[in-house]
C-alpha positions as CSV (number, residue, x, y, z in Angstrom):
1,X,397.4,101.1,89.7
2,X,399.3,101.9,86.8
3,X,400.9,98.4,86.5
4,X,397.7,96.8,87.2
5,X,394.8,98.6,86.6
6,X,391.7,97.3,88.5
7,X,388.7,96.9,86.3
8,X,385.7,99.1,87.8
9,X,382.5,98.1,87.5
10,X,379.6,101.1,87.9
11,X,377.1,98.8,87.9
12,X,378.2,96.2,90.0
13,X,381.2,97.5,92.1
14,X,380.9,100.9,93.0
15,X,380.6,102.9,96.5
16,X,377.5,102.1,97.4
17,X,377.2,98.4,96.2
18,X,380.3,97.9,98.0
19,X,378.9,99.1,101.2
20,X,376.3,97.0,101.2
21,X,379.1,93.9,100.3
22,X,380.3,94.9,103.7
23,X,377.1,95.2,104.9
24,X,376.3,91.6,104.3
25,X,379.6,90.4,105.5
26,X,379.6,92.0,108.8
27,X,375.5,91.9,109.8
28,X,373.8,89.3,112.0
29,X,370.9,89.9,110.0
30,X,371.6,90.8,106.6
31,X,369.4,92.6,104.6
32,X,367.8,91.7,101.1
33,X,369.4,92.8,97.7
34,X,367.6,96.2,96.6
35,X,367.1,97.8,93.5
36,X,368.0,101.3,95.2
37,X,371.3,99.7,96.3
38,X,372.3,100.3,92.3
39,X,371.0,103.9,92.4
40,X,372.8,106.1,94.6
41,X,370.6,109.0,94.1
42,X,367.9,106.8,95.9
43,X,369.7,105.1,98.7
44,X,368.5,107.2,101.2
45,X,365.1,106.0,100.5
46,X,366.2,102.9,101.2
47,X,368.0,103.4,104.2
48,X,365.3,105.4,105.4
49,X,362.7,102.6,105.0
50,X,365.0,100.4,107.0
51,X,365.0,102.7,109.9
52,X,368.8,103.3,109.2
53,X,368.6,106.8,110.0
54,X,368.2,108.5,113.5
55,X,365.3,110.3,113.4
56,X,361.5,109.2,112.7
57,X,360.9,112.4,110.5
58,X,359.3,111.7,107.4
59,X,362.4,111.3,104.5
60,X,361.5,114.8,102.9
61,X,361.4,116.5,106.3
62,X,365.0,114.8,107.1
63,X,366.9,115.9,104.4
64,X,365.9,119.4,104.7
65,X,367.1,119.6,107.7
66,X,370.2,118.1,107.2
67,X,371.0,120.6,104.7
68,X,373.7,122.0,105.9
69,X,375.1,124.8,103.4
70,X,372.7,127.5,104.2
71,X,374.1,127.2,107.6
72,X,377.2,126.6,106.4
73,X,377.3,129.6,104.8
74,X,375.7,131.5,107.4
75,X,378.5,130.5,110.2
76,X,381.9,130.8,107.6
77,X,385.1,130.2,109.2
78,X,383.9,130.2,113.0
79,X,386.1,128.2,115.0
80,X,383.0,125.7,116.2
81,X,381.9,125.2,112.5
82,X,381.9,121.4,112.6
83,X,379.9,121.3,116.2
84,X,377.0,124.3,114.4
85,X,376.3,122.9,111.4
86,X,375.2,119.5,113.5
87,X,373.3,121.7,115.4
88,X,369.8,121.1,113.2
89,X,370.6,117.9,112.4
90,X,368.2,115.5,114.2
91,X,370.4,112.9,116.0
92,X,373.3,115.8,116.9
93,X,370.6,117.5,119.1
94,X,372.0,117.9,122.6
């Protein structure tokens, strides 16, 4: 990178627009261009309306419960920590 630096582009080429590059590249039925798509802080709206996520918890609901540092701090450096804090997630339910 320090020979050739690479150009990068918030707007247009960034973690989430380039997900959604490969999105489009790789899907049988790609999905229209968003606004949110730009905005990373509202992506999750997005992929909620899309039915992108798991659960059918309204998007408020969801993200509360996928909170995961009050567990996370709760649980500290048990030796199961990865499989606990899933534990409340909807879609890690056993």
């Amino acid at each position: 990178m320090h020979e050739q630096p690479r150009f990068y582009n918030v707007l247009t080429s960034n973690c989430t627009t380039n997900i959604q590059t490969h999105v489009v590249a790789t899907s049988r039925t790609p999905r229209p261009w968003d606004w949110r798509i730009l905005l990373p802080g509202k992506l999750d709206e997005l992929i909620h309306m899309r039915g992108g996520f798991v659960s059918d918890l309204p998007l408020s609901e969801l993200k509360e419960r996928c909170l995961v540092n009050p567990v996370a701090n709760r649980i500290g450096n048990a030796k199961d920590f990865s499989r606990r804090i899933r534990e409340q997630i909807p879609g890690f339910e056993k």
